[in-house]
C-alpha positions in Angstrom: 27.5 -15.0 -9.0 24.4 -15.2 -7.5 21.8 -17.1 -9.6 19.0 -14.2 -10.0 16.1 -14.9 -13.0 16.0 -11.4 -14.6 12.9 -12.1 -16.3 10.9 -12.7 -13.0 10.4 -9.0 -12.1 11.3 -6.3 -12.6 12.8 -6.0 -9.1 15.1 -9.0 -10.2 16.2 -7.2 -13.2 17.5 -4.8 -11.1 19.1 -7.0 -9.0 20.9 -8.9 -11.9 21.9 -5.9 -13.6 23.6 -4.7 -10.5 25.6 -8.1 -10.0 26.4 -8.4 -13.4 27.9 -5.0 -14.4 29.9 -5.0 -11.0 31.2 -8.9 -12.0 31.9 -7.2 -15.1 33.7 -4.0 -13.9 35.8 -6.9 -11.3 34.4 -5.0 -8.2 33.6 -6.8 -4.9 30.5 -6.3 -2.8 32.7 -4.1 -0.7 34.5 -2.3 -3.3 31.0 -1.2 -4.9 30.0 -0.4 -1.9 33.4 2.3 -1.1 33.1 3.9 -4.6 29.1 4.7 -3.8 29.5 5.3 -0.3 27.0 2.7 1.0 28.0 -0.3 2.5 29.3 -3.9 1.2 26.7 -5.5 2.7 24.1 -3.4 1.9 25.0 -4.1 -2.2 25.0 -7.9 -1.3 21.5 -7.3 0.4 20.3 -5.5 -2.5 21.7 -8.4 -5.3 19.7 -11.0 -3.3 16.6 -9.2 -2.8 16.9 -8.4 0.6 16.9 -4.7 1.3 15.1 -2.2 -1.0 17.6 0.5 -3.2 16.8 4.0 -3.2 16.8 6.1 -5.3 20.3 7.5 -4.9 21.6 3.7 -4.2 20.6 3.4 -8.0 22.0 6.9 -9.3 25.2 6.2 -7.5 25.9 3.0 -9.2 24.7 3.9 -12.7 27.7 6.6 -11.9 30.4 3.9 -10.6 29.1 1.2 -13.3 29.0 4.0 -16.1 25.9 3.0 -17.3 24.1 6.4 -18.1 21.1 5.7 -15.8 20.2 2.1 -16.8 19.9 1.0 -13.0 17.6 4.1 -12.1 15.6 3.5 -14.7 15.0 -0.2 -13.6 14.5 1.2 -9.8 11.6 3.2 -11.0 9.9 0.4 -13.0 10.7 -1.9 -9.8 9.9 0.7 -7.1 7.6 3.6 -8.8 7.6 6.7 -6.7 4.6 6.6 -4.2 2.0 8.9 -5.7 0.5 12.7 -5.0 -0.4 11.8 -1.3 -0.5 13.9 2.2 3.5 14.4 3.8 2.0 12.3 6.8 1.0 9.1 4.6 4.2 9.5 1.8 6.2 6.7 3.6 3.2 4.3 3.9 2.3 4.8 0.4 5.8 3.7 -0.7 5.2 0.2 1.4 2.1 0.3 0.2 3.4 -0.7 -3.0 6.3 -3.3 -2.2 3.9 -5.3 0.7 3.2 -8.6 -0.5 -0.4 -8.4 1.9 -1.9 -5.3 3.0 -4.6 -5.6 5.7 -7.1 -2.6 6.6 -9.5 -1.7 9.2 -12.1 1.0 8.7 -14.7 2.3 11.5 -15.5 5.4 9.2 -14.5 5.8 5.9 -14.5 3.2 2.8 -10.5 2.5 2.2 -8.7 4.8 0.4 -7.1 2.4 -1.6 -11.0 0.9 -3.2 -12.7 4.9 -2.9 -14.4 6.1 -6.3 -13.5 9.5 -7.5 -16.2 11.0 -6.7 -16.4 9.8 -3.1 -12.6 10.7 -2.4 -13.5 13.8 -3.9 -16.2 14.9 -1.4 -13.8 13.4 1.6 -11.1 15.5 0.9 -13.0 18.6 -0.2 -15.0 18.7 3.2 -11.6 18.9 4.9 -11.4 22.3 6.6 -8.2 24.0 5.1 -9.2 22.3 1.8 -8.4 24.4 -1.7 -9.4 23.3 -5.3 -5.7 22.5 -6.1 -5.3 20.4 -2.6 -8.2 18.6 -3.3 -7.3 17.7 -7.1 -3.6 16.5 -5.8 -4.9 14.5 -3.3 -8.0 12.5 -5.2 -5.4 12.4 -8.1 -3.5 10.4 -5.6 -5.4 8.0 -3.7 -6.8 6.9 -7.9 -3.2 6.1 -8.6 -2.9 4.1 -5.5 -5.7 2.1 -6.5 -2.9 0.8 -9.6 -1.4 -1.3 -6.8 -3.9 -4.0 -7.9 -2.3 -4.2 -11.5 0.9 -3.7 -10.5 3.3 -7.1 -11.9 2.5 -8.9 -8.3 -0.2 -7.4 -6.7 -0.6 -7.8 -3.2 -3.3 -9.8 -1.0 -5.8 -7.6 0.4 -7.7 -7.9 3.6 -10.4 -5.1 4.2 -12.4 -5.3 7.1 -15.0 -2.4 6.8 -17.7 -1.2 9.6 -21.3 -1.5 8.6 -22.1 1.8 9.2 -19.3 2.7 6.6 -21.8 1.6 4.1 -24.9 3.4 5.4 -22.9 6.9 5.7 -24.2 9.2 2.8 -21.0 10.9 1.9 -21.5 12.6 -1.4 -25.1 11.8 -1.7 -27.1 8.9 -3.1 -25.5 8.8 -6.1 -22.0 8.8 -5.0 -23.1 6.1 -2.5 -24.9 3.9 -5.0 -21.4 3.9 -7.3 -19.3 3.5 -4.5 -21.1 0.0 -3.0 -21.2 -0.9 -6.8 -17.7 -0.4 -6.8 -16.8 -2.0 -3.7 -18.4 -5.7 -5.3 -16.2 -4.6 -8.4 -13.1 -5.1 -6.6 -14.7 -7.8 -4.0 -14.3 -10.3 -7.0 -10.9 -9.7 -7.8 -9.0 -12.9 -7.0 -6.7 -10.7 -4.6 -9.1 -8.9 -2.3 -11.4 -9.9 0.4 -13.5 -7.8 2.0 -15.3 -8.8 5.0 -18.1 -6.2 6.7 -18.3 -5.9 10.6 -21.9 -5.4 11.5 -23.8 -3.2 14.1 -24.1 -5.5 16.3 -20.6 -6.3 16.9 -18.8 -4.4 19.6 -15.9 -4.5 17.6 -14.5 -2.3 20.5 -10.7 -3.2 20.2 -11.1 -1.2 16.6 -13.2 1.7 18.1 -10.6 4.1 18.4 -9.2 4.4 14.8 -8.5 2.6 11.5 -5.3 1.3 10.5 -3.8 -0.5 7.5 -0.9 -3.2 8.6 1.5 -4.1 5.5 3.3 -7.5 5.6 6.3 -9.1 3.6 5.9 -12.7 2.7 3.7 -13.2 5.6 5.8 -10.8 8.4 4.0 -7.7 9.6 6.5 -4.9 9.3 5.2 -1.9 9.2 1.8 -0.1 10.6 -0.7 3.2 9.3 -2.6 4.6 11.9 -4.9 7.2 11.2 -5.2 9.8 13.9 -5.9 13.9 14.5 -4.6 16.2 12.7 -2.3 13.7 10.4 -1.8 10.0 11.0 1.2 7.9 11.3 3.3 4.9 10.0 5.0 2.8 12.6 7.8 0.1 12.4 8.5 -0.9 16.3 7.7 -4.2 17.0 5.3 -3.6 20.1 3.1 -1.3 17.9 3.0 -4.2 15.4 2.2 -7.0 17.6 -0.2 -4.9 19.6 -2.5 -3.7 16.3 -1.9 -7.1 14.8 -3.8 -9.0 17.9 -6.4 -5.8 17.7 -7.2 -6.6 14.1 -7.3 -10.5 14.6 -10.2 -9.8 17.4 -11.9 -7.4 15.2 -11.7 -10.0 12.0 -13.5 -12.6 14.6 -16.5 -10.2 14.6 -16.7 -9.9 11.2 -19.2 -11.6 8.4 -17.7 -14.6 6.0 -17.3 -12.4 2.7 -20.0 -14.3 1.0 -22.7 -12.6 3.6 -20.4 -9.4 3.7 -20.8 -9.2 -0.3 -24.9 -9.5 0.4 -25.0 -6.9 2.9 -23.0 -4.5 0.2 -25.4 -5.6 -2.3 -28.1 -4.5 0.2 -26.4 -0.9 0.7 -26.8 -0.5 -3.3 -30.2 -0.9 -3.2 -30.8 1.4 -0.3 -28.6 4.2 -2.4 -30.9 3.6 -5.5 
């Protein structure tokens, strides 16, 4: 048996309660793996942390196991469904939430993931094909992925942001003077940085669009790029290497946080 401590997460729980009621029902990797129709090594891969369950990985073994959904109720405290968010973005929302670092870029727009209410409200209501019950869904989303920050092991965040972000008067001076506000809020958690890229930088490699590049324990594996109409998540290695050298050359042009937090604490004063 694989030594697995249950009471590190609750990813591991799952994990050990997989191994354990299989031991206990004298099944094999492989054997599990006929009854659900999945693969011996995938179960194997899933016991020592290695590959992510789905959900119907989870149902099918609570069927096998006979244990009246105990393992998808673990999956959903380990992997909670990605929230109310566009088709386009659904997949990157779920790696959003298992990414041990998340980096963003973001010529245009504060992040989605640190936006107020109010100010995702005005983005998404200014969309042209926008309706009331669109643009509830979709702000009602973006505030539950903010929750990745007090989630059991939040991730590392590194936001690079364009000046001009901060002098864009989306919503109005009052929306703007919360939102900079905010922004300090969550520059001083102990898991964010947030570094500004000033108007004087060309910054060209980042011109073209933002893009948010998730990583497992220090591995980039997966990409967001935002584009026209809808953007789009990306796994191929070239696409990878190619935005994580772009980001690296726009992160050289960018201010230390302690004179990016200044420069946000400017924008407050010019939205008051």
């Amino acid at each position: 048996m694989t030594k697995i401590n249950p009471g590190e997460s609750a990813r591991s729980r799952f994990a050990y309660e997989l191994q354990r009621h299989r031991l206990l029902a004298g099944l094999t990797q492989g054997q599990l793996g006929r009854r659900v129709g999945f693969s011996g090594s995938l179960v194997g891969a899933v016991e020592n942390l290695k590959r992510t369950p789905s959900d119907d990985f989870a149902r099918r073994c609570d069927q096998a196991l006979g244990l009246e959904g105990v393992l998808e109720a673990l999956h959903v405290e380990g992997w909670p469904p990605p929230p109310p968010v566009a088709d386009h973005f659904r997949s990157f929302a779920f790696e959003e939430r298992r990414a041990t670092a998340i980096q963003t870029w973001d010529p245009l727009l504060v992040p989605g993931i640190f936006q107020t209410e109010s100010y995702a409200r005005r983005v998404f209501t200014r969309a042209p094909d926008a309706t009331p019950e669109m643009v509830e869904e979709r702000v009602a989303g973006r505030m539950q992925r903010k929750n990745v920050l007090s989630q059991e092991n939040p991730p590392l965040i590194l936001s690079l942001i364009d000046e001009g972000v901060l002098r864009r008067p989306i919503g109005g001076k009052d929306v703007m003077r919360e939102q900079m506000r905010h922004l300090l809020e969550i520059a001083a958690h102990p898991r964010v940085t947030i570094q500004i890229v000033p108007f004087d930088a060309e910054a060209i490699p980042g011109l073209l669009a933002g893009f948010v590049i998730a990583e497992q324990r220090g591995t980039p594996y997966t990409v967001y790029v935002d584009s026209v109409p809808d953007g789009r998540t990306m796994s191929d290695r070239n696409s990878i290497a190619s935005l994580t050298a772009r980001y690296d050359a726009i992160r050289s042009e960018a201010y230390p946080q302690s004179q990016s937090l200044k420069v946000i604490k400017e924008a407050v004063e010019t939205w008051t």
